[in-house]
C-alpha positions as CSV (number, residue, x, y, z in Angstrom):
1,X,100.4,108.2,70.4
2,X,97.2,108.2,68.6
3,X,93.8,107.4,70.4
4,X,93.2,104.3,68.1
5,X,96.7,103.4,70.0
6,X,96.5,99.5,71.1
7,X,97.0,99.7,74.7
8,X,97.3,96.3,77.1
9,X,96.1,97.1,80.8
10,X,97.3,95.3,83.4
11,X,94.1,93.8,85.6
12,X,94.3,92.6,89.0
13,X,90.4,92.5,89.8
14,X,91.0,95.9,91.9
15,X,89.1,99.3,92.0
16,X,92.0,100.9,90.3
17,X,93.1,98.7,87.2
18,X,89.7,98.4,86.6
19,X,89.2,102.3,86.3
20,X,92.8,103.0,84.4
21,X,91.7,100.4,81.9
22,X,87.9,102.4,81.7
23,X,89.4,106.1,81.1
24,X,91.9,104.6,78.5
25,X,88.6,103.0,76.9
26,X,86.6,106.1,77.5
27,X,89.6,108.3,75.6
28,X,89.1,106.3,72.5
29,X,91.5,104.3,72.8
30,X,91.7,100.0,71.7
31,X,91.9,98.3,75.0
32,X,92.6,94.5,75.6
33,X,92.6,93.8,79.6
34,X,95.3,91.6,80.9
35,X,95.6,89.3,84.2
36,X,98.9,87.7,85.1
37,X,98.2,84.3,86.7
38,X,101.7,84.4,89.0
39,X,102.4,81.5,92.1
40,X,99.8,83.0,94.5
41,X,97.5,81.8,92.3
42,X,97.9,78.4,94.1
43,X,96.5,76.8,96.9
44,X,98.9,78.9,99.3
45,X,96.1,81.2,100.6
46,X,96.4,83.7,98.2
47,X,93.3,82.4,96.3
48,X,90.8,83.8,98.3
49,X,92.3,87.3,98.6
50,X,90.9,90.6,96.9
51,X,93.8,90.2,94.3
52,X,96.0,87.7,92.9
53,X,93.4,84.6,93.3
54,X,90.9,83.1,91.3
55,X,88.6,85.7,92.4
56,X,90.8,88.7,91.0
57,X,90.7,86.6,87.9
58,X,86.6,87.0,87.5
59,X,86.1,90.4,88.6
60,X,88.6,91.5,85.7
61,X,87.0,89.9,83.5
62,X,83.2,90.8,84.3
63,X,85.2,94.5,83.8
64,X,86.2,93.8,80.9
65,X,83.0,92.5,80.0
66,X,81.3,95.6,81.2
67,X,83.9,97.8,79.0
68,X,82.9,95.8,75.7
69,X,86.8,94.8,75.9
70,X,88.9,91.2,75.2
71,X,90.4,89.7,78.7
72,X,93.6,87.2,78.5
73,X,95.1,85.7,81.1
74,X,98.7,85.4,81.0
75,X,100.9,82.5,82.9
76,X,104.4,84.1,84.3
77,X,104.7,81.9,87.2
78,X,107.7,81.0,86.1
79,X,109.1,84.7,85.8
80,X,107.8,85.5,88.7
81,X,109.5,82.6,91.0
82,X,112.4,83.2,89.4
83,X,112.7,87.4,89.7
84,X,110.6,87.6,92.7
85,X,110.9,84.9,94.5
86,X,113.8,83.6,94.2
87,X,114.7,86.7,95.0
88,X,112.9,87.5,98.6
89,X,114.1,84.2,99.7
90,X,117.3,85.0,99.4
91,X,117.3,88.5,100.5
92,X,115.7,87.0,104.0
93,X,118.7,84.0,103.9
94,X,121.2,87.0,103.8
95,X,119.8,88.3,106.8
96,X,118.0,91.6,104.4
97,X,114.5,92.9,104.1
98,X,113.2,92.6,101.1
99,X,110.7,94.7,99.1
100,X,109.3,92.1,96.6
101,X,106.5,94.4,95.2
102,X,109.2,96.6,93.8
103,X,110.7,94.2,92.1
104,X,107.7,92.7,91.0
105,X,107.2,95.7,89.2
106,X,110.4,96.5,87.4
107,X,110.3,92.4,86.1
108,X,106.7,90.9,86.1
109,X,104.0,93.7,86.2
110,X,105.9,95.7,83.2
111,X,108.7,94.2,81.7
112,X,107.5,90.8,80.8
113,X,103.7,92.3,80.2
114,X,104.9,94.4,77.2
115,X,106.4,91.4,75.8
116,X,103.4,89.5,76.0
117,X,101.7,92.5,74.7
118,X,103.5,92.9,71.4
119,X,102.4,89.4,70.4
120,X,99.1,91.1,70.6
121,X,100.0,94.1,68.6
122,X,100.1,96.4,71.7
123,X,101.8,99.7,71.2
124,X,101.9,100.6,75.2
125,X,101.0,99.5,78.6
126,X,99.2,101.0,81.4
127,X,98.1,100.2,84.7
128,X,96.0,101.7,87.5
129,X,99.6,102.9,89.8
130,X,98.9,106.2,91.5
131,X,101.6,107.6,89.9
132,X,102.2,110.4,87.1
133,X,104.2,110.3,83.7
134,X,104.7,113.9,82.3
135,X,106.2,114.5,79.0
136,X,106.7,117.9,78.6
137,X,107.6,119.8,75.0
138,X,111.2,118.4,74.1
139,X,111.8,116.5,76.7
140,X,111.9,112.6,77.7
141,X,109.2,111.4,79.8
142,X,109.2,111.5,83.6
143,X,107.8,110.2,86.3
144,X,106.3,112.2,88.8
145,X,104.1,111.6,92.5
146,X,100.8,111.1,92.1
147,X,98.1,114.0,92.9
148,X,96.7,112.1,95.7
149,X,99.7,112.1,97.8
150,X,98.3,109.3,100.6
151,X,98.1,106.9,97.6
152,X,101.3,108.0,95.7
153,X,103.2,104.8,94.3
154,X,106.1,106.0,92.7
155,X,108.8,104.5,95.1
156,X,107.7,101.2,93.9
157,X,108.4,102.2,90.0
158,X,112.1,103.0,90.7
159,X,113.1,99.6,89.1
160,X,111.5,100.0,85.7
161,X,113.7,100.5,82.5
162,X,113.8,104.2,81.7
163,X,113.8,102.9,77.6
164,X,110.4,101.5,78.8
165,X,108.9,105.0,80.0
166,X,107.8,106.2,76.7
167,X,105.6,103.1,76.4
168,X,103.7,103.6,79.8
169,X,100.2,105.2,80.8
170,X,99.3,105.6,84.0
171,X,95.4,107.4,83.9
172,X,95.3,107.3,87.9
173,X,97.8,109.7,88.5
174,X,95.8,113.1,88.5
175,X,92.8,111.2,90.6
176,X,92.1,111.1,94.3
177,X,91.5,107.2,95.1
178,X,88.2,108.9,96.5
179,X,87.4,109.6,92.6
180,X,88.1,106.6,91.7
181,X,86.0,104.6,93.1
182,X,83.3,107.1,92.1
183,X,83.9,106.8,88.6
184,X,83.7,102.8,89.0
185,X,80.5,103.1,90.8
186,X,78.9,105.2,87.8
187,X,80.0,103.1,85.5
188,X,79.0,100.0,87.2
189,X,81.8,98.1,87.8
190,X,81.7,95.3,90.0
191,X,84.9,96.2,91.9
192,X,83.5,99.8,92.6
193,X,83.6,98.9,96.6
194,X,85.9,95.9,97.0
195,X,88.6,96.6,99.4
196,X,92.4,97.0,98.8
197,X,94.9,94.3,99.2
198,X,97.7,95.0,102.1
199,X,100.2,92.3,101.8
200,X,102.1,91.0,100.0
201,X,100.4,88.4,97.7
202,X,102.2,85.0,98.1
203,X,102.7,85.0,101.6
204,X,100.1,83.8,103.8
205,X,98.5,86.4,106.5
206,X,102.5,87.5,106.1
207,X,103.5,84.1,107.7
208,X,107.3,85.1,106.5
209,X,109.0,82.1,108.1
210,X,106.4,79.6,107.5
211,X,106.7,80.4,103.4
212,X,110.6,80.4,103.4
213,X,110.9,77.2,105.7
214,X,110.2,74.9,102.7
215,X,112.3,76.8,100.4
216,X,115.4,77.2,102.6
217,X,115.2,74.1,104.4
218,X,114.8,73.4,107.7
219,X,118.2,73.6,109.0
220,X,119.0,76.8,107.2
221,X,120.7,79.3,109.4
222,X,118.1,81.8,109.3
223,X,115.9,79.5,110.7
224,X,117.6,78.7,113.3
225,X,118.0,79.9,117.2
226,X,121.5,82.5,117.9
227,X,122.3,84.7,120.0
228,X,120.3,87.9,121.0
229,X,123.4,90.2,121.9
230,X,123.6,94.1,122.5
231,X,125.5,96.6,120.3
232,X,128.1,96.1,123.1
233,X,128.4,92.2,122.2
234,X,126.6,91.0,125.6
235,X,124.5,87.9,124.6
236,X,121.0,88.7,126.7
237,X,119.0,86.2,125.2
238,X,118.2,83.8,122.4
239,X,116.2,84.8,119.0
240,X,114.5,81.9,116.9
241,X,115.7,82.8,113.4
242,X,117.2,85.9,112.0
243,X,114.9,85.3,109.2
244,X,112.2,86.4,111.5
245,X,113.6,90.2,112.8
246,X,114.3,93.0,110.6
247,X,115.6,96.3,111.8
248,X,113.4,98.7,114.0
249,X,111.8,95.7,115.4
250,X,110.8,95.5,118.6
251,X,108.0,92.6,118.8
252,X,109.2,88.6,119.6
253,X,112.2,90.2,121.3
254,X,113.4,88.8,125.3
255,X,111.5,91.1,127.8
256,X,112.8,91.9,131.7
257,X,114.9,94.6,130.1
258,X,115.1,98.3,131.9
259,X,113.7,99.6,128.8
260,X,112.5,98.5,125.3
261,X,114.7,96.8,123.0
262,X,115.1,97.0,119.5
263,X,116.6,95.6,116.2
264,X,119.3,97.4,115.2
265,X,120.9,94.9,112.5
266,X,121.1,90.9,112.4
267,X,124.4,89.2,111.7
268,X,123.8,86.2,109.4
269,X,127.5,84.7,109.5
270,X,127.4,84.6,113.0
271,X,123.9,83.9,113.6
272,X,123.2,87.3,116.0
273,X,120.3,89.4,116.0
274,X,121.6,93.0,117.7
275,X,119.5,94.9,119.6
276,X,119.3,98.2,121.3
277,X,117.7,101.7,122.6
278,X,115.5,103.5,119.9
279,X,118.2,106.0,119.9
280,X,121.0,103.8,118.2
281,X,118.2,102.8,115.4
282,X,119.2,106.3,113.5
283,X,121.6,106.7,111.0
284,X,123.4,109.4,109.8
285,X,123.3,108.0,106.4
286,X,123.2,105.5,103.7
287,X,124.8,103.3,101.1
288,X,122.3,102.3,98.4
289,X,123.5,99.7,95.5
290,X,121.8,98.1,92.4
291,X,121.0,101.3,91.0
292,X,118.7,102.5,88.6
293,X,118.1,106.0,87.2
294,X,115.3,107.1,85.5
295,X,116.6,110.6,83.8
296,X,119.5,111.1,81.7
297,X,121.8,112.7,84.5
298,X,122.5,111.1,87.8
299,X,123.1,113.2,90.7
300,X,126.9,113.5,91.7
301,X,128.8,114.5,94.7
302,X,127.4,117.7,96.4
303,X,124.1,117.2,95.5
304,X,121.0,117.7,97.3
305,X,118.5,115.2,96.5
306,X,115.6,114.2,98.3
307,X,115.8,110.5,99.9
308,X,112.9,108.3,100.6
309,X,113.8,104.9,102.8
310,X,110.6,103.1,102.9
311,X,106.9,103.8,101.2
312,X,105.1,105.0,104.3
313,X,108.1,107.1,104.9
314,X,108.4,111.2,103.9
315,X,111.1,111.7,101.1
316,X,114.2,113.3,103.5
317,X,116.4,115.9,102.1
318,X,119.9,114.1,101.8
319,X,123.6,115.1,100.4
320,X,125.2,113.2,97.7
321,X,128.8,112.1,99.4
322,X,129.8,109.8,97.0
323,X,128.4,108.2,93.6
324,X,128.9,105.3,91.3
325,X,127.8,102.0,91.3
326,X,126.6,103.0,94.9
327,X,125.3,106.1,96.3
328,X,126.5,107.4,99.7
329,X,123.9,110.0,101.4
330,X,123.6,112.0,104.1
331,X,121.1,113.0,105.6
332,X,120.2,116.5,106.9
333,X,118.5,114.7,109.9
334,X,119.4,111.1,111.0
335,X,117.1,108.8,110.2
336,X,115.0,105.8,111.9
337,X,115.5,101.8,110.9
338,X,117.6,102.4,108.2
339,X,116.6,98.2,106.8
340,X,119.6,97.1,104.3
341,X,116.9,95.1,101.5
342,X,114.0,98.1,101.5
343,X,114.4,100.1,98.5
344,X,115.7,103.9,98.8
345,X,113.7,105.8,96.0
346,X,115.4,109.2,94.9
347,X,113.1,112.3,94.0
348,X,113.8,116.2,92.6
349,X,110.8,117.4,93.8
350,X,107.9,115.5,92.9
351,X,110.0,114.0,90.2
352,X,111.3,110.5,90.9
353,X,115.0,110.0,89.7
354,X,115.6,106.4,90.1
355,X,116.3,104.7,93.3
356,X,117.8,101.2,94.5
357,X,118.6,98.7,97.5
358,X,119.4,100.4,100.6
359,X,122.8,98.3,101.5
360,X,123.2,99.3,104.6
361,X,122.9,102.8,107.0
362,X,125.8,104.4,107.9
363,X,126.4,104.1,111.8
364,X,127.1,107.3,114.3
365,X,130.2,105.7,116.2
366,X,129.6,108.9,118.7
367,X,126.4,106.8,119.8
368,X,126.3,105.6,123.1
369,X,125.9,101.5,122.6
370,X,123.8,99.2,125.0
């Protein structure tokens, strides 16, 4: 693309949008800044946060302000209930863990963006993910980790349409976040020192239950108390919602045990949360559906891929068993908390291939049970 390319950059009031949408200026490019005014925008405690409030609206546009640039605001509340969630509330009904930001991104962030951006004449859209798109001689573009490996963001992109690569910049990519904010103090940003954002935007102080009570009901099933059993089926206590445990958890569990306890999965038709030793939380292997692939050729049987299960988790070296419209792994060493609902993001290298939602981990039968 040219540098007079019209590019729409997607603002959150952060450190890093702010900078991605400065570079993109700096390179000659036209820049119009964009904020997406989604539900945590209400009066649900996600105004006063560092992003996604009223507050993330301002500081984006003083940025753009400071860059000489135009600032919209753009209403997708109701794409984002619908796609997000919609969705997390009834990943958490089914008993699953959801990871909303993902999806955020392969719907709201990007997808319905560049549609709001062609009404402006955009030809691309970039943001400030730590992530990088390489499009070498010949090829199709690619994405790839990010330089600055303890900021790397690429397991969240998994979801996006590969037909929407070509149309993506992502200026962060080759920068440490130390950089970053270097570059904003400089130029005199006003989010040059804010800090980062944690959780998950429309939940309060990640009050999970507290958000999906009104939306489920509250007589929904998750909600309510079952039976705390071991992997052997001996009922050792009560729980206060399934809705409330996800795998690898050991918090909120019954104490007086010999040793500590842990979620290993939670049953929604029958209302049980299972627990057990550490040891029975790792799994052999995986079954990963709703599937999306990001290069031309998906890996088949026999391949070795790299696997990663969750974002602060290392990408594992993992065996293609079986492929189609799910992907069987295994993994060259078990793995901990294997949580049907998280994402499973795919990688050759630093290359990300695609990913999709972990269905469930494969059990060891051969493991003692509690």
């Amino acid at each position: 693309m040219s540098a007079r390319t019209r590019v729409l950059v997607a603002m959150s009031g952060g450190v890093d949008s702010s900078v991605a949408a400065a570079l993109l200026v700096a390179d000659g490019y036209e820049i119009i800044g964009a904020t997406m005014k989604t539900f945590c925008y209400k009066e649900n405690g996600g105004a006063s946060r560092t992003c996604c409030g009223l507050q993330g609206i301002m500081d984006a546009r003083r940025v753009c302000e400071t860059l000489g640039i135009p600032h919209y605001v753009f209403d997708v509340e109701e794409e984002f209930t619908r796609d997000v969630i919609e969705d997390f509330v009834s990943e958490y009904a089914s008993g699953r863990t959801p990871n909303p930001c993902v999806r955020c991104n392969a719907n709201t962030k990007f997808r319905d963006l560049l549609r709001r951006g062609r009404m402006l004449g955009c030809d691309a859209i970039a943001s400030g993910h730590y992530v990088r798109l390489l499009n070498a001689q010949g090829r199709e573009p690619a994405l790839f980790r990010a330089v600055d490996r303890t900021k790397d963001q690429a397991y969240f992109l998994w979801g996006l349409p590969r037909a929407m690569l070509p149309l993506l910049r992502f200026p962060l990519g080759a920068l440490r976040k130390a950089e970053v904010r270097e570059r904003a103090r400089a130029l005199g940003l006003v989010t040059a020192d804010k800090p980062e954002s944690q959780e998950i935007c429309f939940v309060p102080a990640g009050a999970y239950t507290t958000f999906l009570a009104p939306r489920l009901g509250p007589d929904h099933p998750a909600l309510q108390p079952g039976p705390l059993v071991t992997t052997r089926g001996q009922v050792v206590g009560e729980h206060r919602g399934y809705a409330a445990y996800t795998v690898g958890q050991r918090r909120r569990l019954a104490g007086g045990f010999r040793r500590p306890l842990y979620v290993i999965e939670t049953r929604p038709q029958t209302r049980e949360v299972v627990v057990g030793a550490e040891e029975e939380l790792y799994s052999p292997g995986v079954q990963v559906g709703e599937l999306n692939w990001l290069t031309a050729d998906s890996p088949g049987p026999g391949e070795k891929i790299l696997a990663q299960i969750r974002y602060r988790a290392p990408a594992v070296p993992a065996s293609v068993v079986a492929a189609g419209d799910t992907l069987e792994l295994h993994f060259a060493e078990p793995q901990r908390a294997v949580t049907p609902g998280q994402s499973a993001a795919f990688y050759v290298g630093e290359q990300l291939l695609g990913g999709g939602r972990i269905g469930r981990g494969i059990r060891d039968e051969s493991q003692p049970q509690s």
